[in-house]
C-alpha positions as CSV (number, residue, x, y, z in Angstrom):
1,X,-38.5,21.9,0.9
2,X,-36.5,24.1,-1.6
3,X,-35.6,26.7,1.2
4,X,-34.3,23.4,3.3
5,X,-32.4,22.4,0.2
6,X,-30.8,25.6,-0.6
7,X,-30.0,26.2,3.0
8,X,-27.9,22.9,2.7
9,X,-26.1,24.0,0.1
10,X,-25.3,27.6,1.6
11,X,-23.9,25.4,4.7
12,X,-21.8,24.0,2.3
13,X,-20.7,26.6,0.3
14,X,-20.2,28.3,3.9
15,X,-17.0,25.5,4.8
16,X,-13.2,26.8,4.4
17,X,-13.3,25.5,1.2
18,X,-10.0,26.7,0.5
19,X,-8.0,24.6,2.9
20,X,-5.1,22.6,1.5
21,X,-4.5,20.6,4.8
22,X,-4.9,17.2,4.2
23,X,-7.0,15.6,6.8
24,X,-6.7,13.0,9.2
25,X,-9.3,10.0,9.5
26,X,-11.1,11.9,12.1
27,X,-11.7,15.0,10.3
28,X,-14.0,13.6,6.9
29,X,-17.0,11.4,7.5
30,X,-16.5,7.9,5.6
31,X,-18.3,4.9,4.8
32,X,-17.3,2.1,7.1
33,X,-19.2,-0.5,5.1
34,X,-17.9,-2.2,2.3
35,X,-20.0,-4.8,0.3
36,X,-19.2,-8.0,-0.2
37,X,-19.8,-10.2,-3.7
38,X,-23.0,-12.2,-3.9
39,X,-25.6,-12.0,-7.2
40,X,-29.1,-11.7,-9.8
41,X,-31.2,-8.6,-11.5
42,X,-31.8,-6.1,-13.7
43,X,-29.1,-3.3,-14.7
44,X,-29.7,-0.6,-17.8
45,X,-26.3,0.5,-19.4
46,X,-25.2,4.2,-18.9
47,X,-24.1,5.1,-22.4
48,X,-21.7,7.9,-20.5
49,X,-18.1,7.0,-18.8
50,X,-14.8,8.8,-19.3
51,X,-12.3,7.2,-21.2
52,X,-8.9,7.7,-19.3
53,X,-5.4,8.4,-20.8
54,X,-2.0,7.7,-19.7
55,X,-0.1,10.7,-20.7
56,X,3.8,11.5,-21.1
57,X,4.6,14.5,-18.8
58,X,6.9,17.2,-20.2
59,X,8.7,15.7,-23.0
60,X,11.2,17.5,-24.8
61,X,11.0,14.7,-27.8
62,X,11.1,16.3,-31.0
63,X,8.3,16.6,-33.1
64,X,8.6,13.6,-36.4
65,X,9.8,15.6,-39.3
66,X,10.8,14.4,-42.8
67,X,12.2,15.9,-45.2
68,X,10.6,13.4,-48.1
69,X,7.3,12.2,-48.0
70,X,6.3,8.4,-47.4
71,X,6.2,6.9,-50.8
72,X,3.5,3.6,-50.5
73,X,0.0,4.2,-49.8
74,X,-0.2,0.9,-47.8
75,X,2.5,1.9,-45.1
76,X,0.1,4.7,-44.6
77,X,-3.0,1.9,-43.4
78,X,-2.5,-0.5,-40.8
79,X,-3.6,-4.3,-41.7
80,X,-6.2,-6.1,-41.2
81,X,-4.9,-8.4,-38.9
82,X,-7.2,-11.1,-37.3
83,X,-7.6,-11.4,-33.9
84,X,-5.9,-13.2,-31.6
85,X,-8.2,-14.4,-29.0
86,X,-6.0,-16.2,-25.7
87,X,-7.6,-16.7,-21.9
88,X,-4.9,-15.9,-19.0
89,X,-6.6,-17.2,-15.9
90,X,-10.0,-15.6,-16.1
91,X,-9.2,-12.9,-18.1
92,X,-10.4,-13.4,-21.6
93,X,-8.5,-10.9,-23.7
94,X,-8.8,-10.5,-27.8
95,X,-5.8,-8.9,-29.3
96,X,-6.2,-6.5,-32.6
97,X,-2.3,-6.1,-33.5
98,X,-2.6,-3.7,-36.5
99,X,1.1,-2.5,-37.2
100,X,1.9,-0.6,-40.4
101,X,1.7,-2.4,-43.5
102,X,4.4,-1.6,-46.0
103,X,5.3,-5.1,-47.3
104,X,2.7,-7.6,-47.7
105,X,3.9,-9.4,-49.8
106,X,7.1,-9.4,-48.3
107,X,8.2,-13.0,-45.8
108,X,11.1,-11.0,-43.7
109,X,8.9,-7.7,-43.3
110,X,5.8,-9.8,-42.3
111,X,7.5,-11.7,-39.6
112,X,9.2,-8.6,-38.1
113,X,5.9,-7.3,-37.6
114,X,4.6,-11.2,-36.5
115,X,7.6,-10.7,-33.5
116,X,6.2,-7.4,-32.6
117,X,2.7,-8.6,-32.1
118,X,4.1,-11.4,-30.0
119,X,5.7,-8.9,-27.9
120,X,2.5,-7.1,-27.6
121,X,0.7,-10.4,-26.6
122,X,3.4,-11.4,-24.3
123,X,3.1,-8.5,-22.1
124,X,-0.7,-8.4,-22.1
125,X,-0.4,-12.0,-20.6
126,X,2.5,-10.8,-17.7
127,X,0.3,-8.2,-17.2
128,X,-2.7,-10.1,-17.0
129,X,-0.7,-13.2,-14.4
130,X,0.4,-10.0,-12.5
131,X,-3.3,-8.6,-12.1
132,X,-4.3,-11.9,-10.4
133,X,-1.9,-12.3,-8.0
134,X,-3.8,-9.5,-6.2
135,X,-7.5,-9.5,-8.0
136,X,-9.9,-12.3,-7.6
137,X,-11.8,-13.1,-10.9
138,X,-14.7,-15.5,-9.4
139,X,-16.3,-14.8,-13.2
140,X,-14.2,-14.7,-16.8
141,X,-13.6,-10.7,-17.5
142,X,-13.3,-9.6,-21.0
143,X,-10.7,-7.5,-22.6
144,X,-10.4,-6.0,-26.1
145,X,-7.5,-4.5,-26.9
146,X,-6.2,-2.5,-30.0
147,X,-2.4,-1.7,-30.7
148,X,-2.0,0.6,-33.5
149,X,-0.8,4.0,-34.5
150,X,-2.5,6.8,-33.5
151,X,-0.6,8.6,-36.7
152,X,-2.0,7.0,-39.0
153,X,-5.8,6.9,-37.1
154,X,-5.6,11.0,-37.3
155,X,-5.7,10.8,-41.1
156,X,-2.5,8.9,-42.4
157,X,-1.4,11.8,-44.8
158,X,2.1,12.3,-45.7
159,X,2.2,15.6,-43.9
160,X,0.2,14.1,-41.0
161,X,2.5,11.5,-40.4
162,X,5.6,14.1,-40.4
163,X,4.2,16.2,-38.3
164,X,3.1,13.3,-36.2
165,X,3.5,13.6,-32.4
166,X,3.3,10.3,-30.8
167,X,3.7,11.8,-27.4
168,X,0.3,13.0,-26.7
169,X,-0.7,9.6,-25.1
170,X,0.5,5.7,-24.4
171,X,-2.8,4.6,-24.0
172,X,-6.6,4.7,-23.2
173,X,-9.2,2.5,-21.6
174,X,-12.5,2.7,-20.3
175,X,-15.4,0.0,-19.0
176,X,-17.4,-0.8,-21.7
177,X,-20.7,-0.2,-20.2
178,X,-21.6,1.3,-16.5
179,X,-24.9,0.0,-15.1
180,X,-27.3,0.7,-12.5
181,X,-29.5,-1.4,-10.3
182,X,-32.5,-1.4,-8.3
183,X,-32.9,-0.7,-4.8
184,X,-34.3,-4.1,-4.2
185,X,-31.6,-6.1,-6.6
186,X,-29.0,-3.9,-5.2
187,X,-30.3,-4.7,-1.7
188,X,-29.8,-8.3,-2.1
189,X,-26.8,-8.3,-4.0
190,X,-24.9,-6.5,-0.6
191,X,-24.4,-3.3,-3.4
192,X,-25.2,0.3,-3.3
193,X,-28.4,1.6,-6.1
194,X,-27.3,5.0,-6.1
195,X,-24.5,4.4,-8.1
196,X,-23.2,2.6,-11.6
197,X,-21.0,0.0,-11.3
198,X,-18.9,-1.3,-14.4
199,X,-19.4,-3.8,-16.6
200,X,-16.6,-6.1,-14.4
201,X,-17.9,-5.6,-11.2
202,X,-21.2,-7.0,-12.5
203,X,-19.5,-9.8,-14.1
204,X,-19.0,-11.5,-10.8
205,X,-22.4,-10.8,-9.2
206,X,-24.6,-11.7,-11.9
207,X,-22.7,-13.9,-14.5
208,X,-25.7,-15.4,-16.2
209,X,-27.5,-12.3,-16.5
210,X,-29.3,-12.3,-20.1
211,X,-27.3,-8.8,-20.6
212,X,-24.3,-10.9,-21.2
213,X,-24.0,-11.7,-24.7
214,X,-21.3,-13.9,-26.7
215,X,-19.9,-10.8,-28.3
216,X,-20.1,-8.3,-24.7
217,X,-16.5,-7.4,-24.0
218,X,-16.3,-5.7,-20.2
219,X,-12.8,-3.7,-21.1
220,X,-12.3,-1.5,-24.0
221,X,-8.5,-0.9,-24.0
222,X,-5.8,0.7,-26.9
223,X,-2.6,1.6,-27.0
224,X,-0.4,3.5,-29.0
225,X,2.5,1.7,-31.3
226,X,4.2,5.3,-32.4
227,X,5.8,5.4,-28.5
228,X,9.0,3.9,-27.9
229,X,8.0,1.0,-26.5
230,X,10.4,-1.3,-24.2
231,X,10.0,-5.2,-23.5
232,X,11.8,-7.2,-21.2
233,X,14.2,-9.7,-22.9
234,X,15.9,-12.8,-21.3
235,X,19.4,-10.5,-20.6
236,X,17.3,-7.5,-19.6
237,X,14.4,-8.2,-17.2
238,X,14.1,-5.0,-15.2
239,X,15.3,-2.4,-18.1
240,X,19.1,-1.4,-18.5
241,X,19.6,2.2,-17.0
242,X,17.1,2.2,-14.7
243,X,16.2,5.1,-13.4
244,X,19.6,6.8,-13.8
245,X,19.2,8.9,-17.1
246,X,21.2,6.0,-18.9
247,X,20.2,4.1,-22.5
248,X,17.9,1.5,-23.1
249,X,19.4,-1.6,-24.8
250,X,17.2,-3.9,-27.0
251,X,14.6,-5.0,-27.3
252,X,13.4,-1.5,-28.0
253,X,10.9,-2.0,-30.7
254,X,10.6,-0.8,-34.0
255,X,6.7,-0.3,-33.7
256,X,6.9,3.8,-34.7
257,X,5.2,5.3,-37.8
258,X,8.3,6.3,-39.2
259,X,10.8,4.2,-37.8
260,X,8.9,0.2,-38.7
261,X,10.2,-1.1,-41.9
262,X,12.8,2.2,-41.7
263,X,14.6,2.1,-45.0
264,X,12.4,0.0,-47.3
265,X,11.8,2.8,-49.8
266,X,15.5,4.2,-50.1
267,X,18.1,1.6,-49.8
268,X,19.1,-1.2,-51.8
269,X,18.6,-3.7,-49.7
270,X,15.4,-2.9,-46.6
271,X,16.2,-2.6,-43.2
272,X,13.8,-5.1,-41.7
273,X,15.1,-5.4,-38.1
274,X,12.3,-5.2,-35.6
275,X,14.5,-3.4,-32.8
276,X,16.4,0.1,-32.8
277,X,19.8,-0.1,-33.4
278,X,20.8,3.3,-31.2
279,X,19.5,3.8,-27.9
280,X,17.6,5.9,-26.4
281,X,17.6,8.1,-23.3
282,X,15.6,6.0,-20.8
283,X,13.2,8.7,-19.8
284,X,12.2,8.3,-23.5
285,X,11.5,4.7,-23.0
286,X,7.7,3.5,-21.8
287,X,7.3,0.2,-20.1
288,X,4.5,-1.6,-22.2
289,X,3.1,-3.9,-19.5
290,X,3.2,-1.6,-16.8
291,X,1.3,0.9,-19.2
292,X,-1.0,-1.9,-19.7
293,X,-1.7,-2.7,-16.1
294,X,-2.6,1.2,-15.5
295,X,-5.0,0.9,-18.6
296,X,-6.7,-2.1,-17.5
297,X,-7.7,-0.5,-14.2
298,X,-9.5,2.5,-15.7
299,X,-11.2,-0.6,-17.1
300,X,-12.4,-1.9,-14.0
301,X,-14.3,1.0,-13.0
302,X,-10.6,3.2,-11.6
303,X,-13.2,6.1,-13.2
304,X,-14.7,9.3,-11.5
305,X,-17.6,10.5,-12.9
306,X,-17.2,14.2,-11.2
307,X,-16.7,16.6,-14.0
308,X,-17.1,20.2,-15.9
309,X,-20.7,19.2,-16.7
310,X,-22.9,21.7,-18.2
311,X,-19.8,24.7,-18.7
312,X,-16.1,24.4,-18.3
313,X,-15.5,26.0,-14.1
314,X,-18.4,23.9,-12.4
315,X,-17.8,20.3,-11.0
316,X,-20.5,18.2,-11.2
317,X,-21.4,14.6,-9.7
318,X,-22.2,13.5,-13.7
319,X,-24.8,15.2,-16.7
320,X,-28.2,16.0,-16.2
321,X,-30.7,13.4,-17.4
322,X,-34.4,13.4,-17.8
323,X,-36.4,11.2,-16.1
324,X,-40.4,10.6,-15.5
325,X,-42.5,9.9,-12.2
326,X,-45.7,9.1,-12.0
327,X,-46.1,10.3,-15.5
328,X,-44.3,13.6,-14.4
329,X,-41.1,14.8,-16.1
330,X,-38.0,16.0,-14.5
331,X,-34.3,16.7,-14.5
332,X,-31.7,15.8,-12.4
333,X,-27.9,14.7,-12.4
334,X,-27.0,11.2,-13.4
335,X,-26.1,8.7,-10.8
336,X,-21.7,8.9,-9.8
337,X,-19.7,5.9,-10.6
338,X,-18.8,3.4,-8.0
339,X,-15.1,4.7,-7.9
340,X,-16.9,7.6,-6.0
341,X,-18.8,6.6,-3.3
342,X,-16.2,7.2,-0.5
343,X,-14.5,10.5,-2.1
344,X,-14.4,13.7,-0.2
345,X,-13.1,17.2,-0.2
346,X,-10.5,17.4,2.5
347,X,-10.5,20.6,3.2
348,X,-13.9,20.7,4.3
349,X,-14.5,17.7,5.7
350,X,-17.5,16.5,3.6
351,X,-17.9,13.5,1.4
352,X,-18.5,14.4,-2.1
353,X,-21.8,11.7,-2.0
354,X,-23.0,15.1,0.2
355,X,-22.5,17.5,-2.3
356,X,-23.6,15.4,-5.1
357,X,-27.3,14.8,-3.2
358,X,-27.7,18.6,-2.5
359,X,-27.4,19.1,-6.0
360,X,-29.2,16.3,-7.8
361,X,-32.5,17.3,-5.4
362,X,-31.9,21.0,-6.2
363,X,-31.9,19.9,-10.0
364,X,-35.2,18.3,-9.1
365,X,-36.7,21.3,-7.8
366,X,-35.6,23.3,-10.5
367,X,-37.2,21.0,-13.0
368,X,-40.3,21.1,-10.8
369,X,-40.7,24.6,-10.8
370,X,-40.8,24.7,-14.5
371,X,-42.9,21.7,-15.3
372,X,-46.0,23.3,-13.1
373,X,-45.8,26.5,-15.1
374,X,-45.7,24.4,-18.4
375,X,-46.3,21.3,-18.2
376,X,-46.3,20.1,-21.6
377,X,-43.0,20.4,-22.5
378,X,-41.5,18.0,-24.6
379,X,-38.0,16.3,-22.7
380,X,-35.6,18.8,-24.9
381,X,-37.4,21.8,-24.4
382,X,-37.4,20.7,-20.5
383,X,-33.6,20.4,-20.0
384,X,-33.0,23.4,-21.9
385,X,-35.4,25.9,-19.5
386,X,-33.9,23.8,-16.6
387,X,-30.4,24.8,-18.0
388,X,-31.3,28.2,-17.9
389,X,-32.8,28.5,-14.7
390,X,-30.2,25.9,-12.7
391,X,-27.9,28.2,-13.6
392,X,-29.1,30.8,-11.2
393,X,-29.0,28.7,-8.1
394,X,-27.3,27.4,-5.3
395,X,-26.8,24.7,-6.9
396,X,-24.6,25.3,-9.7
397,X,-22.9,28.1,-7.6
398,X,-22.0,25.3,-5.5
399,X,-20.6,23.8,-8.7
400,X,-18.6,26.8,-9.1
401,X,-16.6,26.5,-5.8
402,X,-15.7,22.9,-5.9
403,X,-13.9,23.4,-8.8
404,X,-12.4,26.4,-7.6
405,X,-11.6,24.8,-4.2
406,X,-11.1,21.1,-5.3
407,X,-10.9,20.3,-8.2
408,X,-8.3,22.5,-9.1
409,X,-6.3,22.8,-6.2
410,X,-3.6,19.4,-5.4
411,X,-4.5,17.8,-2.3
412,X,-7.9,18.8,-1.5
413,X,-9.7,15.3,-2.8
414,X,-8.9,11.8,-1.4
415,X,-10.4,8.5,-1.5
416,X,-11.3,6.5,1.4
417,X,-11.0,2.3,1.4
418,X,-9.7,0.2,4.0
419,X,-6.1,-1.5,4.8
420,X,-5.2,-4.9,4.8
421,X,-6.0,-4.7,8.2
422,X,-9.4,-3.1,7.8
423,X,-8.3,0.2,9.0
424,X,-9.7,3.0,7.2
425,X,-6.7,4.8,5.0
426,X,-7.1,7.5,2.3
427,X,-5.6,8.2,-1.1
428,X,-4.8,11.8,-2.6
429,X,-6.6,12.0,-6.2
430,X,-4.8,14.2,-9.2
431,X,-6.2,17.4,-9.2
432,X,-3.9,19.6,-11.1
433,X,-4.4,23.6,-11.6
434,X,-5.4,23.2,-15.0
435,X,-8.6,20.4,-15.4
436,X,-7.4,18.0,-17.4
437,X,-10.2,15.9,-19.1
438,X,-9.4,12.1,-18.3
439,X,-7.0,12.5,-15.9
440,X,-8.1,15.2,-13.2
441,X,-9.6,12.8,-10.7
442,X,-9.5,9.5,-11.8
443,X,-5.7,9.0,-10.8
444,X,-3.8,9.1,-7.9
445,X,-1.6,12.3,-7.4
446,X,1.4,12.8,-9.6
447,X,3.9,14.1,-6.7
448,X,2.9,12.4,-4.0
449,X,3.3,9.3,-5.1
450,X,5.4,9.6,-8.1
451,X,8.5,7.8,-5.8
452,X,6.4,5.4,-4.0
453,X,4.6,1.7,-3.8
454,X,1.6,3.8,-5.1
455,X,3.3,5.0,-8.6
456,X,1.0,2.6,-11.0
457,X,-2.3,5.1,-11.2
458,X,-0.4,7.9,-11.2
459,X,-1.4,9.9,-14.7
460,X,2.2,9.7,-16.0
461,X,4.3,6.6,-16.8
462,X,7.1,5.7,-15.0
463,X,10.4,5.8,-17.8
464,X,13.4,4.4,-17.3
465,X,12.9,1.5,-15.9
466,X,10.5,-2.3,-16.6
467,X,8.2,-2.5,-14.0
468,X,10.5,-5.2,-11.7
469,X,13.0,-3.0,-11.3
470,X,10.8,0.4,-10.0
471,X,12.5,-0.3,-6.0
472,X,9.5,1.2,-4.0
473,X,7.0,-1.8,-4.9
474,X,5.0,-3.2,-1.9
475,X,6.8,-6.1,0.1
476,X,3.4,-8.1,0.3
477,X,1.1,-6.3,-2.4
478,X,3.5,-6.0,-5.4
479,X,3.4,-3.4,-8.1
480,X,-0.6,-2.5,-7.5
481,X,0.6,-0.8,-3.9
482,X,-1.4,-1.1,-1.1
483,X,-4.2,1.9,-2.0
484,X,-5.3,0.7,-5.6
485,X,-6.2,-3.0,-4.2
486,X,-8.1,-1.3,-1.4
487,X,-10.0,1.4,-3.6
488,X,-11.0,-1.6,-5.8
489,X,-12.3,-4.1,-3.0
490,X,-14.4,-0.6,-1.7
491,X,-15.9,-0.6,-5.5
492,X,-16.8,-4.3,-4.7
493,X,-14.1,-6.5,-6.1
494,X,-12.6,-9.5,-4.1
495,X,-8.5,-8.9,-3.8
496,X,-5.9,-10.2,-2.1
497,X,-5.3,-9.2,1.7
498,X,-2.0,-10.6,3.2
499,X,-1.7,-10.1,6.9
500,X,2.3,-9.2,7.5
């Protein structure tokens, strides 16, 4: 069985891995099947999933500099504000608004930061309307979502906040728990046991599940108030200058570090407007709900699991985990998300589910191998012999080439789901040159769709322009495009399908 096994992976590794054609259907096996929602069982939470990040591509933004330092203690801590709990459909989302703090005591400063909040709040629920014209909720989802600086949560020091860079990220979101099921649960459920589906998913299968508790939120979600944030206003729905290197009029908000409450410490009279008075360039201007919309995916399971496990160079399906049968220990690699059951390498032609089985049963052997020679090992002693010794097969040279061949190169992985029309399509996932942790993989490509109906799970926001006014939006599908509404109906969700 372990000659079979590594002769699998030779034939593998043996593929012109280093194509960069991108197939067409008939050249990569896929999954026709996709399961439908029905419910009841037993899932145990995966305490590992990627939290995702919507990054700002190449901005020349200066860094924040200051030439005196901030003078109260309290504009360095954000407040305590409550949260604000609201329902949009069947989304349930709690707000945590936690703006700088320089005034408490102050009327005029507390409502300028009162309007912001509403902003916030206001594009969380046109986000949340927008969601559910194409996804189906059958079962309330839960949201929590923090706005706050990222300044101030790297230490809040005077220097910090000078040297502050707000443009390392808009935002980051995750599923709050990834679970797995039984073969038998799975079975009856029309869902797939060899992989974790998020918390989400779950809701709609098995919504009185015991797991759910009054205080279980499904969507961890926060978002950075030191980026220039735009808002639509009554005059301005789509963004002013869209798209052609003009300004940004107001509402720009005041929500920056720096710039929120800008003058209160050295002018006579404080300068408590909530919006900028200049303008910006509008590729320095971020859309908040389309920002939020992107989030709120990752949330829903838009996460690979397929990553630089064990050393930085290798691509694996997940970590290794422990496990016992039959009162035997042994090591393998944790089960893939649902985001990548129908994912393969193009230029070979195999799904990734292949790859991912080759090495989870080579992992077994290894582990095998080592608990006959000793087999009282205790778990941690286990996985680190098995480290050792995996790292002389097949296996994990296997590892080795994907990421040299795929994960690495643009192009060569793609996600199958099926059309409106049930016609199997694929999408090209972001696989830059350099891995980038959070991105690589768990977004659609950054070229190839960067000027298309498929721009929202791209890993860069689109500037310039309010989300209405990006032109290439689908006729029938809207802002989500055609691809993310069919990757997230393959994952098991219930979505909108309009027939032209």
């Amino acid at each position: 069985m372990h000659r079979y096994i590594s002769s699998l992976i030779l034939l593998l590794l043996s593929r012109n891995v280093l194509s960069w054609a991108v197939p067409s259907s008939s050249r990569v096996k896929r999954t026709p099947e996709y399961p439908s929602i029905k419910q009841n069982g037993k899932c145990i939470l995966a305490s590992n999933f990627i939290t995702t990040d919507f990054s700002i591509p190449s901005l020349k933004e200066p860094k924040y500099t200051s030439s005196t330092p901030v003078l109260d203690l309290q504009r360095r801590s954000s407040s305590e504000a409550p949260a604000v709990s609201f329902s949009v459909q069947n989304l349930q989302l709690t707000l945590y608004c936690n703006l700088p703090n320089s005034l408490p005591q102050n009327p005029e400063f507390q409502t300028a930061r009162q309007t912001i909040c509403n902003l916030v709040q206001q594009g969380l629920v046109n986000a949340a309307r927008r969601l559910q014209r194409i996804v189906y909720f059958q079962h309330p989802v839960k949201v929590t979502m923090h706005f706050g600086s990222t300044c101030l949560g790297i230490g809040g020091t005077d220097d910090v906040i000078a040297k502050c860079e707000w443009d390392k990220g808009l935002g980051a979101a995750a599923p709050s728990g990834m679970h797995e099921l039984s073969q038998s649960v799975a079975s009856k459920l029309g869902l797939d046991s060899e992989y974790l589906y998020p918390n989400a998913v779950l809701r709609q299968y098995l919504p009185n599940d015991p797991m759910w508790d009054t205080s279980t939120d499904d969507i961890f979600a926060s978002f950075n108030s030191d980026a220039p944030w735009w808002f639509p206003s009554d005059d301005n729905r789509d963004g002013e200058g869209s798209g052609n290197g003009g300004s940004f009029g107001p509402p720009l908000t005041r929500t920056r570090t720096r710039e929120f409450g800008k003058g209160v410490f050295s002018s006579p009279k404080p300068d408590l407007s909530v919006f900028d008075d200049g303008l910006l360039p509008s590729d320095k201007i971020y859309d908040f709900e389309q920002t939020v919309l992107h989030e709120i995916m990752h949330g829903l399971g838009f996460v690979s699991s397929w990553w630089q496990s064990l050393q930085p160079g290798t691509f694996f399906p997940g970590g290794p985990v422990t496990y016992q049968t039959n009162g035997i220990q042994g090591v393998t690699f944790g089960k893939s998300n649902i985001f990548d059951r129908t994912m393969a390498h193009s230029g070979t032609g195999v799904m990734m589910r292949d790859y991912a089985a080759a090495m989870r049963e080579e992992a077994k052997l290894v582990s095998q191998d080592i608990v006959r020679a000793s087999p009282n090992l205790t778990a941690s002693d286990l996985l680190t012999q098995w480290t050792n010794r995996f790292k002389t097969s097949n296996a994990f040279l296997l590892s080795q080439n994907l990421y040299s061949s795929a994960a690495v190169i643009p192009m060569q992985l793609i996600l199958w789901f099926q059309d409106r029309r049930g016609n199997p399509r694929y999408a090209i996932l972001y696989t830059p040159r350099a891995f980038a942790g959070g991105s690589s993989v768990s977004h659609l490509d950054a070229s190839v769709y960067g000027s298309s109906s498929e721009f929202l799970m791209r890993p860069f926001c689109t500037t310039g322009t309010g989300i209405d006014g990006f032109t290439p939006a689908h006729p029938k599908i809207g802002v989500l495009g055609e691809a993310v509404p069919g990757i997230l109906r393959q994952m098991g969700y219930i979505t909108a399908i309009t027939e032209e």
